[in-house]
C-alpha positions in Angstrom: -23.9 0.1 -10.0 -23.7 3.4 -12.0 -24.8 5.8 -9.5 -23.7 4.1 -6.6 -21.1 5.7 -4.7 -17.7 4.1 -2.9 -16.9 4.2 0.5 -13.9 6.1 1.1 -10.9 5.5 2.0 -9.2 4.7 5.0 -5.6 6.5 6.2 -4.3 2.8 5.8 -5.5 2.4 2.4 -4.5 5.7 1.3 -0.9 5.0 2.5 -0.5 1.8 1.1 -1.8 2.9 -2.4 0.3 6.1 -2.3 3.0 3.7 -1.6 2.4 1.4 -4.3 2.1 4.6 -6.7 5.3 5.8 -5.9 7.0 2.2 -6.8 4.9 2.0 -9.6 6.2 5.3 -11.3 9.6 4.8 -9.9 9.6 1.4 -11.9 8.4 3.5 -15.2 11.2 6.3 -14.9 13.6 3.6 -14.5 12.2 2.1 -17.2 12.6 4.8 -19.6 16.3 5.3 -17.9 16.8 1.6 -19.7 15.4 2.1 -22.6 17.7 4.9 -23.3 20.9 4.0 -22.5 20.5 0.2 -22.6 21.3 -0.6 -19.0 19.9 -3.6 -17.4 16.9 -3.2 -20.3 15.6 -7.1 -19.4 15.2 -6.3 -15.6 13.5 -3.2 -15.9 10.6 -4.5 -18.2 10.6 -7.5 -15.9 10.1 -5.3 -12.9 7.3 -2.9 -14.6 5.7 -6.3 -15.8 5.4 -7.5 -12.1 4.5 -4.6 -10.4 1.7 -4.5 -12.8 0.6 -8.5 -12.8 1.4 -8.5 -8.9 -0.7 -5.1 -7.7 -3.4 -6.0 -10.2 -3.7 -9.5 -8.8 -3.4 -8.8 -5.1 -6.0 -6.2 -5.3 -8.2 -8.9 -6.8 -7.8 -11.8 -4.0 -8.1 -8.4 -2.0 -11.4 -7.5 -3.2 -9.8 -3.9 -4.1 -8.7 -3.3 -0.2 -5.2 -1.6 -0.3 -4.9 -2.5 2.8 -5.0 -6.4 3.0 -2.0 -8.1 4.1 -0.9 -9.7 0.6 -1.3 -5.5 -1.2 1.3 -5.0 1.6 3.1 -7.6 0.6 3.5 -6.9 -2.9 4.5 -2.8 -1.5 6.8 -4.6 0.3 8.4 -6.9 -1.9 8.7 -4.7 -5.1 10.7 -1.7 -2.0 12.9 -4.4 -1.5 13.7 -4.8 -5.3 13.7 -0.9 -5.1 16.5 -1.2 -2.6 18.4 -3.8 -4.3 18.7 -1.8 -7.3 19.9 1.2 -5.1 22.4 -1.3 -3.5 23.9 -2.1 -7.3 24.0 1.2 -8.5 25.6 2.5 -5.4 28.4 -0.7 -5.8 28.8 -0.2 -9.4 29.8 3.7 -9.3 32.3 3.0 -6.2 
């Protein structure tokens, strides 16, 4: 198992994690943005915790292909949190 190598990855898969990477640290500079000036503190931890418990656990049913259909569903759903956040900021400085 040691010096056995991976296959690599496919355009897909690269995509998907890149994806998934980008939410992730997205998540943690928002994070930090709460921590610091105290604003919605409770739904940014929430939303770090999730990405974390939801990535990690769809890449286990997914036997570690970013790829798979429920990966891309957890991309998917934590964008959409991404975009309702946007949508609340945007409301609340208008």
């Amino acid at each position: 198992m040691a010096g056995e190598e991976l296959p690599p990855l496919s355009r897909s898969q690269k995509i998907w994690a890149l994806g998934a990477a980008i939410l992730f640290l997205i998540g943690i500079g928002f994070l930090g943005f709460a921590l610091n000036t105290g604003i919605l503190r409770v739904f940014a931890i929430g939303w770090v915790a999730l990405q974390i418990f939801g990535f990690v656990g769809a890449l286990k049913f997914a036997n570690g292909d970013f790829a798979h259909p429920l990966f891309k569903g957890q991309v998917l759903l934590h964008f959409t949190g991404l975009m309702l956040l946007v949508i609340l900021v945007v409301r609340a400085a208008s």
